[in-house]
LUMDOFI-418638 format. One record per residue: residue number from 1; residue in three letters; x, y, z of N, C-alpha, C in turn. Coordinates in steps of 0.02 Angstrom, whole numbers, plus 50000, padded with zeros to 5 digits. Layout:
BEGIN
+------+------+--------+---------+-------+---------+----------+-------+--------+---------+-------+
! resi ! resn ! n_east ! n_north !  n_up ! ca_east ! ca_north ! ca_up ! c_east ! c_north !  c_up !
+------+------+--------+---------+-------+---------+----------+-------+--------+---------+-------+
!  NUM !  ALA !      X !       Y !     Z !       X !        Y !     Z !      X !       Y !     Z !
...
+------+------+--------+---------+-------+---------+----------+-------+--------+---------+-------+
This chain:
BEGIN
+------+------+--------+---------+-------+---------+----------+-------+--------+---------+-------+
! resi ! resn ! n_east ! n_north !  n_up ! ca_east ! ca_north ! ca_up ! c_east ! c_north !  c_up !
+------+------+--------+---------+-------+---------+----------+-------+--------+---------+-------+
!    1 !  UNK !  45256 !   52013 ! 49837 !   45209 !    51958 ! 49839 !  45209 !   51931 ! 49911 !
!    2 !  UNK !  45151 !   51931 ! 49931 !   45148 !    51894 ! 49996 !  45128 !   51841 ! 49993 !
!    3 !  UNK !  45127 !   51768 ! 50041 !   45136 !    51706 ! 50020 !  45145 !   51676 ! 50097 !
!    4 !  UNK !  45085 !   51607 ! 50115 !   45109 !    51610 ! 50153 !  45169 !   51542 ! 50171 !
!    5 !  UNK !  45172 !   51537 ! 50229 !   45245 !    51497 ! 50247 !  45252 !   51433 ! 50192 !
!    6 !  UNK !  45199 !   51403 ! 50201 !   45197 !    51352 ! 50178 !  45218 !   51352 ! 50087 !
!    7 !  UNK !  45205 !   51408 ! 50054 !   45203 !    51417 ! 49982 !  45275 !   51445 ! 49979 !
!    8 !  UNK !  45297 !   51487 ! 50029 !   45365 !    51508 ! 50030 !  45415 !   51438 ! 50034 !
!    9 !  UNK !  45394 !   51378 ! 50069 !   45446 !    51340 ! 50065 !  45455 !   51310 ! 50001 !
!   10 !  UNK !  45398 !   51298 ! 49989 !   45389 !    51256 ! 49927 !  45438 !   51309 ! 49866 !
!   11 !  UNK !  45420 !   51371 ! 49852 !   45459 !    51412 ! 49810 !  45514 !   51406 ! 49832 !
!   12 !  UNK !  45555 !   51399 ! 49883 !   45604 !    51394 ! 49916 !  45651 !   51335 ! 49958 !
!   13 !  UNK !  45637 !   51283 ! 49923 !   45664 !    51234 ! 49943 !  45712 !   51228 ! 50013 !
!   14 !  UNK !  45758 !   51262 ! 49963 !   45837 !    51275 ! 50041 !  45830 !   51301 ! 50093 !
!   15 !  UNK !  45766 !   51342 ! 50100 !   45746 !    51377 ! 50171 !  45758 !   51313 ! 50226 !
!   16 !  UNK !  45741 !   51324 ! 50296 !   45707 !    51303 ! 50325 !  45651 !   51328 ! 50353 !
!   17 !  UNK !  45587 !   51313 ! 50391 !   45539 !    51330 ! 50406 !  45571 !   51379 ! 50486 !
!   18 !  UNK !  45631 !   51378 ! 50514 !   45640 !    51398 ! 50580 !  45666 !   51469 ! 50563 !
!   19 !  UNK !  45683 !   51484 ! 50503 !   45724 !    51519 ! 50468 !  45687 !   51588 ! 50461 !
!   20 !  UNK !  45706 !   51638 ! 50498 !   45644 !    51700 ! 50476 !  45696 !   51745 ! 50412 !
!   21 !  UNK !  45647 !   51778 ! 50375 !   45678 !    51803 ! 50332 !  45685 !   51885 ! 50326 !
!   22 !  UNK !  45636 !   51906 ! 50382 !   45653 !    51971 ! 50402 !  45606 !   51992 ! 50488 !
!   23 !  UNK !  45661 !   52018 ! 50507 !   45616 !    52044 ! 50580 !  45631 !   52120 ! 50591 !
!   24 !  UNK !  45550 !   52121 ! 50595 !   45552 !    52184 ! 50594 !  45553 !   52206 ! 50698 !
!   25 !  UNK !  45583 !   52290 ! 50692 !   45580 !    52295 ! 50781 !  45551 !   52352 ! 50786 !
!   26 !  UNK !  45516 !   52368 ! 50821 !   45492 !    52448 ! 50842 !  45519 !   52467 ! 50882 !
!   27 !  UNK !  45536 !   52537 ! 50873 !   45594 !    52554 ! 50928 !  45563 !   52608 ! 50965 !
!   28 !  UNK !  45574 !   52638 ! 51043 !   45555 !    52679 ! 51072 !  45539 !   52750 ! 51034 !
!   29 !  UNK !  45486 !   52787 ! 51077 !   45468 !    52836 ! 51022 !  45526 !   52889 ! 51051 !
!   30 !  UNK !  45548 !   52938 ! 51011 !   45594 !    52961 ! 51000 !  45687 !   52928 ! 51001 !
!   31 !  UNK !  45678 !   52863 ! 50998 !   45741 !    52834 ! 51008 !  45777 !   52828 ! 50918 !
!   32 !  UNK !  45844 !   52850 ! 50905 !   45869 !    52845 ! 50824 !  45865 !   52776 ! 50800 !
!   33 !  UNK !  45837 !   52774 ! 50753 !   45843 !    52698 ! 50709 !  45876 !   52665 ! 50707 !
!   34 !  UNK !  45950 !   52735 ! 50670 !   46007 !    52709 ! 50648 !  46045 !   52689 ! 50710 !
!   35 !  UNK !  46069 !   52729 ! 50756 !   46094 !    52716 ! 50812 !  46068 !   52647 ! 50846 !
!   36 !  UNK !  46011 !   52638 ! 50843 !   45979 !    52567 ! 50863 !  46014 !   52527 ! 50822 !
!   37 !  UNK !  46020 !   52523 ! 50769 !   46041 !    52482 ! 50719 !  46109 !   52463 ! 50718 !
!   38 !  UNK !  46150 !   52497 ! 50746 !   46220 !    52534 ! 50737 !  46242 !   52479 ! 50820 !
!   39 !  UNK !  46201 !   52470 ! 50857 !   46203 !    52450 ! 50926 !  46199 !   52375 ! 50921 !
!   40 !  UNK !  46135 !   52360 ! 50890 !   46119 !    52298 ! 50868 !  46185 !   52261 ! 50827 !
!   41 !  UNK !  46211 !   52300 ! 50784 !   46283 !    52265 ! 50735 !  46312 !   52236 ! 50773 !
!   42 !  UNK !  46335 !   52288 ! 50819 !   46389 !    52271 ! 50880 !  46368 !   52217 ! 50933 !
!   43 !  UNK !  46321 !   52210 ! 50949 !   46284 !    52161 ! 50984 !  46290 !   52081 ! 50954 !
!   44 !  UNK !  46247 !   52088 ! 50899 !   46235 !    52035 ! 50862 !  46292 !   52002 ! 50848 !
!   45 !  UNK !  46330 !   51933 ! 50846 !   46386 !    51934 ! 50825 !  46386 !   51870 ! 50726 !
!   46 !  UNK !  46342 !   51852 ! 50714 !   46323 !    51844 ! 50663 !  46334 !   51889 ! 50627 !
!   47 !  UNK !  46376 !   51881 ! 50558 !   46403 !    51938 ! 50522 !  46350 !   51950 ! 50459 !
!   48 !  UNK !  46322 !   51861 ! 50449 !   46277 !    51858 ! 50394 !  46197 !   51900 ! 50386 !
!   49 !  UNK !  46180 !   51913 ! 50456 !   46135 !    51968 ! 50459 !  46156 !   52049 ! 50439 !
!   50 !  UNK !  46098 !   52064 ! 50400 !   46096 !    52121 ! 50394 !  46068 !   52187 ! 50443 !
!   51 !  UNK !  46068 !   52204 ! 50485 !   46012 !    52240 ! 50538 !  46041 !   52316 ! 50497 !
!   52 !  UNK !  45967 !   52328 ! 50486 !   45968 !    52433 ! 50467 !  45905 !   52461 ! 50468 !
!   53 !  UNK !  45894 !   52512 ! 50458 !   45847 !    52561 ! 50479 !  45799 !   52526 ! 50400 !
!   54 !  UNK !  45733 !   52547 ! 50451 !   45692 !    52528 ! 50388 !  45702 !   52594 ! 50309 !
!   55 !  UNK !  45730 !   52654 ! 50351 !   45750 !    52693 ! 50273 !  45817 !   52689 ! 50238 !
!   56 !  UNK !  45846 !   52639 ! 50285 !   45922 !    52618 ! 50233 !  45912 !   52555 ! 50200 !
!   57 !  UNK !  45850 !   52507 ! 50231 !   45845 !    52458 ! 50198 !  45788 !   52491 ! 50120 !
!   58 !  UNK !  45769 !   52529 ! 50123 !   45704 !    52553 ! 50069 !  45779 !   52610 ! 50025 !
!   59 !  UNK !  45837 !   52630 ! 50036 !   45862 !    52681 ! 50001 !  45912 !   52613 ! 49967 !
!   60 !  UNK !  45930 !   52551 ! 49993 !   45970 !    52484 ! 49967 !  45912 !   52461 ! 49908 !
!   61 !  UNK !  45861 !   52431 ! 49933 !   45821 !    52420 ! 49881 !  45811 !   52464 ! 49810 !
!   62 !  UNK !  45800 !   52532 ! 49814 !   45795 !    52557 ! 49784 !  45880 !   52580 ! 49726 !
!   63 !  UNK !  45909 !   52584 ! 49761 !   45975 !    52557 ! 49727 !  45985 !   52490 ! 49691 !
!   64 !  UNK !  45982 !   52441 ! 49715 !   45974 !    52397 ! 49695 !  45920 !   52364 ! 49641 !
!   65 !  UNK !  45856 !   52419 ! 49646 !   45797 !    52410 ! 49586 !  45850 !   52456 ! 49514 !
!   66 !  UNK !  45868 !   52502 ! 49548 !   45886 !    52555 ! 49492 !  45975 !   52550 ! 49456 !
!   67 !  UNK !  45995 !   52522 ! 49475 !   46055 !    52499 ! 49465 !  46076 !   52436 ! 49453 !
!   68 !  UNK !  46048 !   52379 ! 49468 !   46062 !    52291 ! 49482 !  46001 !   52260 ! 49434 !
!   69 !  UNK !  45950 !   52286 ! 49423 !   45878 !    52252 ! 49379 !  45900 !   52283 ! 49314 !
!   70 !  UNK !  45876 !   52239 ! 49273 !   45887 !    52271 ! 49193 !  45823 !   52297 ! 49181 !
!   71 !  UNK !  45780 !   52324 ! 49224 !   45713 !    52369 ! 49173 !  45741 !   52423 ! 49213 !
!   72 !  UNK !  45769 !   52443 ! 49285 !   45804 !    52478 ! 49302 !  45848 !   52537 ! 49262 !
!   73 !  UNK !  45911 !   52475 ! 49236 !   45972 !    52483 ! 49191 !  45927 !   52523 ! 49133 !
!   74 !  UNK !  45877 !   52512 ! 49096 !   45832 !    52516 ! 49042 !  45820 !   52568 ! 49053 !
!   75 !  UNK !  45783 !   52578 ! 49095 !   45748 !    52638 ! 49116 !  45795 !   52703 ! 49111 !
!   76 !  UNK !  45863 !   52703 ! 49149 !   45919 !    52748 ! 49161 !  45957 !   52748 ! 49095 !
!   77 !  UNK !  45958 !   52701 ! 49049 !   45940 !    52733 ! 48976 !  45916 !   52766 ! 48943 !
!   78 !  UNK !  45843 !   52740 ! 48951 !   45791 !    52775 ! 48916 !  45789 !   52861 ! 48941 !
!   79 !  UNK !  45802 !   52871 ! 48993 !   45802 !    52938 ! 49003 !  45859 !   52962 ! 48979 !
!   80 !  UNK !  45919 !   52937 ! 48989 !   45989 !    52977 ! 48933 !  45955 !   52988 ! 48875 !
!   81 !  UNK !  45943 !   52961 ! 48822 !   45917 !    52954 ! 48790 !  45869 !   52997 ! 48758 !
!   82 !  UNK !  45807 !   53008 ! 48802 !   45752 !    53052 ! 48813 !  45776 !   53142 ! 48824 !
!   83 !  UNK !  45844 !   53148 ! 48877 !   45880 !    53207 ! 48863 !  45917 !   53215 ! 48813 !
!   84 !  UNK !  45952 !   53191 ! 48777 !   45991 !    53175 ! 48735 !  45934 !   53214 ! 48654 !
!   85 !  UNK !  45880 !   53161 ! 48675 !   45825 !    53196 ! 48592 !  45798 !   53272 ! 48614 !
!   86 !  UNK !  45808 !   53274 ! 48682 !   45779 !    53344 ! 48698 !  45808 !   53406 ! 48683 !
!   87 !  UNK !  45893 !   53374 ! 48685 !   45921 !    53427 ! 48691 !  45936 !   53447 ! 48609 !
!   88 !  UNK !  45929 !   53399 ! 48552 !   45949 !    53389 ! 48478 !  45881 !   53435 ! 48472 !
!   89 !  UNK !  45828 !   53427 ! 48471 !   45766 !    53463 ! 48460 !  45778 !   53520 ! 48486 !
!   90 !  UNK !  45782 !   53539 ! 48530 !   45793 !    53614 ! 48559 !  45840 !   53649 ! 48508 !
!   91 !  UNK !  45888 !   53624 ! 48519 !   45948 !    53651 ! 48478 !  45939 !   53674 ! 48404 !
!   92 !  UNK !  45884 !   53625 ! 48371 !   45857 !    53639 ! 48296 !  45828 !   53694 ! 48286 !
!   93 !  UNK !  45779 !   53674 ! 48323 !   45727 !    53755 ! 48344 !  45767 !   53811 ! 48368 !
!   94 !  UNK !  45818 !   53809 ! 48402 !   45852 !    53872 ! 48418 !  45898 !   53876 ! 48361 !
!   95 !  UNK !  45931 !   53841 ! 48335 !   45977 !    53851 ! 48264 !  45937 !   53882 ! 48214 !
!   96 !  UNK !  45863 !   53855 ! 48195 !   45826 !    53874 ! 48144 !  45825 !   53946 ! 48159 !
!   97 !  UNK !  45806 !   53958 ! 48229 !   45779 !    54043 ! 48237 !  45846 !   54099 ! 48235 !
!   98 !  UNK !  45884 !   54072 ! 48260 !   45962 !    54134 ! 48268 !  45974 !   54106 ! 48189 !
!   99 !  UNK !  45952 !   54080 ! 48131 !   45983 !    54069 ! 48072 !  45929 !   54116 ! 48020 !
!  100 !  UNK !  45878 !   54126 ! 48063 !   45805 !    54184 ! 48028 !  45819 !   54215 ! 48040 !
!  101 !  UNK !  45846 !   54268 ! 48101 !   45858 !    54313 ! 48131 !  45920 !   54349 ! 48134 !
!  102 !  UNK !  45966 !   54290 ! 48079 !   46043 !    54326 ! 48089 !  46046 !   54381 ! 48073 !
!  103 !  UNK !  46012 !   54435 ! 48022 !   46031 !    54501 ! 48005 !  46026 !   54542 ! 48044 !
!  104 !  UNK !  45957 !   54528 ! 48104 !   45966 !    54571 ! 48156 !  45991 !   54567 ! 48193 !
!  105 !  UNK !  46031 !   54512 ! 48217 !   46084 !    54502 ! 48256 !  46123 !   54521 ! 48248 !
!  106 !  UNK !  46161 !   54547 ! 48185 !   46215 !    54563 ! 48144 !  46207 !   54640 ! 48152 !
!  107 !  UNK !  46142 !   54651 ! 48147 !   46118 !    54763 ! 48165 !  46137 !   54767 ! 48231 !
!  108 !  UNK !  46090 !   54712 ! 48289 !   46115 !    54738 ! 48342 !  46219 !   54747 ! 48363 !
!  109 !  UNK !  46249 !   54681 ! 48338 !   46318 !    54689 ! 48351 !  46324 !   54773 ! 48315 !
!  110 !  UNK !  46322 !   54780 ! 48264 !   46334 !    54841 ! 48207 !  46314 !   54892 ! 48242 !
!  111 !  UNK !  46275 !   54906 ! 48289 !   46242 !    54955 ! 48330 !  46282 !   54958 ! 48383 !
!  112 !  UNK !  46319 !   54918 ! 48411 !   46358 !    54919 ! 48486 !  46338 !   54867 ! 48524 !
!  113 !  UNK !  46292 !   54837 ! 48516 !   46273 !    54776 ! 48576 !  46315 !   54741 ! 48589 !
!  114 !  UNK !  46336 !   54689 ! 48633 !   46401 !    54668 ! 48669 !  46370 !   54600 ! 48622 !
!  115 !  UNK !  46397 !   54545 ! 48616 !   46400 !    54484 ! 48603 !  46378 !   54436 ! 48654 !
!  116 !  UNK !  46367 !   54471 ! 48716 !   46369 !    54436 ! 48768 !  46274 !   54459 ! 48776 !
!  117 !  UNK !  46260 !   54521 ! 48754 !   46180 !    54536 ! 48760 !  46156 !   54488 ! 48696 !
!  118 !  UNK !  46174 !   54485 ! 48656 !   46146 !    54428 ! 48600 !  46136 !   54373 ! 48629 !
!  119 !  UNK !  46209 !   54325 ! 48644 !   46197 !    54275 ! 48687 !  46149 !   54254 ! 48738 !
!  120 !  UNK !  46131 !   54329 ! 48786 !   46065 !    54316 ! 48813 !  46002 !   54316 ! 48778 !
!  121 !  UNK !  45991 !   54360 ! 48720 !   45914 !    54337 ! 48702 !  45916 !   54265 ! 48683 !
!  122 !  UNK !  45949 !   54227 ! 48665 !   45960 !    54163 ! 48628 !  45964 !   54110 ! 48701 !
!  123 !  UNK !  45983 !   54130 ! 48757 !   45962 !    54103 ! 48787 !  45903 !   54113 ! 48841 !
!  124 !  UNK !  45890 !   54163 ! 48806 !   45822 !    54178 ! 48848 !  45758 !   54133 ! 48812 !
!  125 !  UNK !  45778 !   54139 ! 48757 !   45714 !    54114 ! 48737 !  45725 !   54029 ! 48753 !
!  126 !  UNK !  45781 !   53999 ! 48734 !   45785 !    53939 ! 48775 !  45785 !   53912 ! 48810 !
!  127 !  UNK !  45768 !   53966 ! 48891 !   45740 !    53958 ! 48944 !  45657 !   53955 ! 48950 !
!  128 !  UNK !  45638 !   54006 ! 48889 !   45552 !    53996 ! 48891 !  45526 !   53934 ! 48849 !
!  129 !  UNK !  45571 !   53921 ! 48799 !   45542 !    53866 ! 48774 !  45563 !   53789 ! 48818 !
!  130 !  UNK !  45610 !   53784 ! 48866 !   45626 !    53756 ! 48927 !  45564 !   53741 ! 48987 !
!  131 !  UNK !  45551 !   53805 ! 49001 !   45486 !    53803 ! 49058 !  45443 !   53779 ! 49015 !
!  132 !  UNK !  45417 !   53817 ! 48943 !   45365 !    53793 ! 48905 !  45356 !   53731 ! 48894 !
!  133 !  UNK !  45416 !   53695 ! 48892 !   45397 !    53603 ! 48886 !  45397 !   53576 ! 48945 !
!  134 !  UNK !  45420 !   53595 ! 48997 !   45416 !    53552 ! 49060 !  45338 !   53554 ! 49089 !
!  135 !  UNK !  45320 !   53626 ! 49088 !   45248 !    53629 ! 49100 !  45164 !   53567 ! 49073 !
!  136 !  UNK !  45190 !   53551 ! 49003 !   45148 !    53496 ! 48990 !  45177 !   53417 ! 49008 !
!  137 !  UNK !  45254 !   53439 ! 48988 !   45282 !    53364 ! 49012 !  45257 !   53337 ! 49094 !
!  138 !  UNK !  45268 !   53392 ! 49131 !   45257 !    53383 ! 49193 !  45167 !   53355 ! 49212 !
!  139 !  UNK !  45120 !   53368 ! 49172 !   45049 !    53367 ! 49186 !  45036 !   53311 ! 49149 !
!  140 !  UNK !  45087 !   53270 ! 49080 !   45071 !    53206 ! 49058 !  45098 !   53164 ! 49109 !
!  141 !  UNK !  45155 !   53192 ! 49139 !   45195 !    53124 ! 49170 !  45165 !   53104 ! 49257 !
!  142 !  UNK !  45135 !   53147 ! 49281 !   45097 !    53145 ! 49328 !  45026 !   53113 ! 49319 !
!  143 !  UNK !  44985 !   53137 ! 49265 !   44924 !    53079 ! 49254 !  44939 !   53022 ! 49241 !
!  144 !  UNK !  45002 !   53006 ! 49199 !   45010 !    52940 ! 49180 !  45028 !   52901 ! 49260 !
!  145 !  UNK !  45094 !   52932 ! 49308 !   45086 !    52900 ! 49357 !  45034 !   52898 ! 49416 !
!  146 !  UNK !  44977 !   52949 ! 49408 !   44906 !    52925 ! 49457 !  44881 !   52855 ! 49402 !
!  147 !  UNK !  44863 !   52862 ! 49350 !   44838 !    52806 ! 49296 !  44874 !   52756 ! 49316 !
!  148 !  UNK !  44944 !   52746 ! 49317 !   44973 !    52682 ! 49335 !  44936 !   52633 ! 49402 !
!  149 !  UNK !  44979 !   52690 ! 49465 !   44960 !    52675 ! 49513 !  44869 !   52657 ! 49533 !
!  150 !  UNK !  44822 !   52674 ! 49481 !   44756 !    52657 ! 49493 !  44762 !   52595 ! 49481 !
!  151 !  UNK !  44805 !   52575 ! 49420 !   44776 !    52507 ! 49381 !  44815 !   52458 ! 49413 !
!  152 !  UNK !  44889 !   52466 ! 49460 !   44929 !    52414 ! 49472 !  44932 !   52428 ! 49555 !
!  153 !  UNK !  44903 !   52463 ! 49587 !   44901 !    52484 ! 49668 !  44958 !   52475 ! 49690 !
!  154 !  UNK !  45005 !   52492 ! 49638 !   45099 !    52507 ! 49679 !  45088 !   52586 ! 49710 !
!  155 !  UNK !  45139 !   52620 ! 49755 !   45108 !    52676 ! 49761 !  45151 !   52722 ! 49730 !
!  156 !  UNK !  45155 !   52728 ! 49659 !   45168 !    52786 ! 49621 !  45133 !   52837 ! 49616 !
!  157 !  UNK !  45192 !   52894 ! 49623 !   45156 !    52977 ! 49616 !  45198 !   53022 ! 49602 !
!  158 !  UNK !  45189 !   53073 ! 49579 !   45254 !    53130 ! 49554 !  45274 !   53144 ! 49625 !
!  159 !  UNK !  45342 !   53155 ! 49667 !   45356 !    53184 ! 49716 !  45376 !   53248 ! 49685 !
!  160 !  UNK !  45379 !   53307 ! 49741 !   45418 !    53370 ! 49720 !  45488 !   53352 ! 49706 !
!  161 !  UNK !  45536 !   53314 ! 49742 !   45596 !    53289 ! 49706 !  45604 !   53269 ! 49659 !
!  162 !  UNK !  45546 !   53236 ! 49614 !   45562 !    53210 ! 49561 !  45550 !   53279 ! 49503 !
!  163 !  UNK !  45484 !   53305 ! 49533 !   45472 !    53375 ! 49471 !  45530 !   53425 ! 49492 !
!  164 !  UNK !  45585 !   53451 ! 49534 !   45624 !    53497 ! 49531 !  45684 !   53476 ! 49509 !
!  165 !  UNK !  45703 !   53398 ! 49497 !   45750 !    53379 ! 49494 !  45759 !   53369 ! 49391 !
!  166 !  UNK !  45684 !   53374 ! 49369 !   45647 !    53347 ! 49304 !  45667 !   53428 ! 49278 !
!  167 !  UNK !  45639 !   53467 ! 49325 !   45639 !    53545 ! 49284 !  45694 !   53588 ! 49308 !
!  168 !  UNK !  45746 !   53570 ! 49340 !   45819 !    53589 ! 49337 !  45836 !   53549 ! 49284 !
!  169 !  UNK !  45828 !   53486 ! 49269 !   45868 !    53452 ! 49205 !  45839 !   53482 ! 49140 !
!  170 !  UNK !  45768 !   53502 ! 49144 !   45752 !    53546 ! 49072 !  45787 !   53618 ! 49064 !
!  171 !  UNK !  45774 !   53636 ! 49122 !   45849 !    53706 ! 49120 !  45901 !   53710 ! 49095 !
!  172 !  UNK !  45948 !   53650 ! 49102 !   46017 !    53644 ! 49104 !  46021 !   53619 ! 49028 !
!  173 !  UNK !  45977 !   53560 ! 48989 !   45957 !    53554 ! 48919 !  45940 !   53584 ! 48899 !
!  174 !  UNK !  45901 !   53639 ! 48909 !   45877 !    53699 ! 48864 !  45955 !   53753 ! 48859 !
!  175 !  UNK !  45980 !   53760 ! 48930 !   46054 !    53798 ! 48909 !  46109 !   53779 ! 48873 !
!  176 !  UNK !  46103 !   53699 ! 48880 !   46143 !    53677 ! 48834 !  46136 !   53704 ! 48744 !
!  177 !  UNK !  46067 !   53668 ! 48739 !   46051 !    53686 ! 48661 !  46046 !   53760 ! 48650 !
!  178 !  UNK !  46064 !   53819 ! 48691 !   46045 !    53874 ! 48680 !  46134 !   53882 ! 48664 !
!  179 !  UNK !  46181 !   53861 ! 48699 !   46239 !    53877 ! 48707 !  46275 !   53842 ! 48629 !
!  180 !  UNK !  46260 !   53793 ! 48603 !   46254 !    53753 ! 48551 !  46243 !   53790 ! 48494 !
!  181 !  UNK !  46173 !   53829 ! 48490 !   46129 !    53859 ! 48453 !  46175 !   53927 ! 48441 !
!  182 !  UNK !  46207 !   53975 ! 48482 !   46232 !    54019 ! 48460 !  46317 !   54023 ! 48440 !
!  183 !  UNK !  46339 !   53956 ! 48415 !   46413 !    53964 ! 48413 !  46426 !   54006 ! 48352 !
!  184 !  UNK !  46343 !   54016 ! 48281 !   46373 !    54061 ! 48246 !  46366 !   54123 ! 48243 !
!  185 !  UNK !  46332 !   54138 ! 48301 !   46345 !    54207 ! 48329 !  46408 !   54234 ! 48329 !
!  186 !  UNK !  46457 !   54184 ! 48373 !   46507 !    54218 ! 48390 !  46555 !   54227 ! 48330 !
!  187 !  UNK !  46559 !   54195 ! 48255 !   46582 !    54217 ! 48207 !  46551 !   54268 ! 48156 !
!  188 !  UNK !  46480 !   54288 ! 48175 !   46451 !    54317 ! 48146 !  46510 !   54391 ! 48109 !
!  189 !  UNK !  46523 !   54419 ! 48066 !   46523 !    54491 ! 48058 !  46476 !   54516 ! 48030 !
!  190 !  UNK !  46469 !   54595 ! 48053 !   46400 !    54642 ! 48011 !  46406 !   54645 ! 47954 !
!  191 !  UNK !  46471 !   54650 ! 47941 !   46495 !    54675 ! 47875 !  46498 !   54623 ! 47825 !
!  192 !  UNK !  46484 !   54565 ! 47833 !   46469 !    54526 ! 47792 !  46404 !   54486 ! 47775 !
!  193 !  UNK !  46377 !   54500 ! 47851 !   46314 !    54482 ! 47821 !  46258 !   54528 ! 47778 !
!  194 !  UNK !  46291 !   54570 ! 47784 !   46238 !    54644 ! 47719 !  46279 !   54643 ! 47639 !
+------+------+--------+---------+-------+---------+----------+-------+--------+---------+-------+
């Protein structure tokens, strides 16, 4: 919210008007931020100032949104949470199918296949049904954040960090529930399931 002096005091009683609340500096072109910043500490002898690079003050904030705010705290729930149902669903669907399929699982061991080639189709397919959900998740969660950002002009948008970091975590949940999904493989015998 921007505001000007006069509305800031008033919200702000204890200020004073001489009182700046942030100064910003431009620094020579090719000169380091941090090192500027790092110079300035030492300079400055006021301990109560903060002086840092405008990307340590934006990587504090953002710590501080995501860790210190309770829609933050909420949020870093809601996604445990959100992996957590992902990985119970996966796991069903892969339990249901290695629980249709146990007899041939049971031919292939009975035939010579290693336990360890079973294990891979079971997680193969929980790698395709892995990509298979990230692919739409990824194309809802991106319109919803252009839609946001139209209606509230914050500047939200999918970064590539956020989609590789989204579809390594569907990987690693899909291996989980695949790893889950075949523990009765490994007690399976042929000879009992015929």
């Amino acid at each position: 919210m921007i505001v000007s002096d006069q509305t800031f005091l008033t919200l702000f009683p204890a200020r004073r008007s001489g009182a700046p609340d942030h100064i910003l500096l431009q620094v020579r072109p090719g000169a380091d931020p941090v090192a500027v910043a790092a110079r300035l500490r030492g300079i400055v002898s006021d301990k109560t100032l903060r002086i840092r690079s405008y990307a340590e003050a934006g990587a504090a904030d953002l710590s501080y949104q995501q860790t210190k705010r309770p829609t933050g705290i909420i949020f870093g729930f809601g996604v445990i949470i959100g992996v957590l149902v992902g990985i119970v669903i996966l796991y069903q669907v892969l339990s249901t199918d290695v629980a249709d399929h146990l007899s041939e699982y049971a031919t292939f061991k009975a035939m010579g296949y290693s336990h360890r080639f079973i294990l891979g189709i079971v997680f193969e397919e929980a790698l395709i049904l892995g990509i298979l959900g990230f692919i739409p998740g990824f194309t809802i969660a991106t319109g919803l954040l252009t839609g946001m950002a139209m209606a509230t002009t914050l500047p939200l948008a999918m970064t590539s960090g956020m989609a590789v970091s989204v579809f390594v975590g569907s990987i690693v949940a899909a291996a989980l529930s695949g790893a889950f999904a075949t523990r009765r493989l490994a007690a399976a015998d042929p000879a009992d399931l015929f």
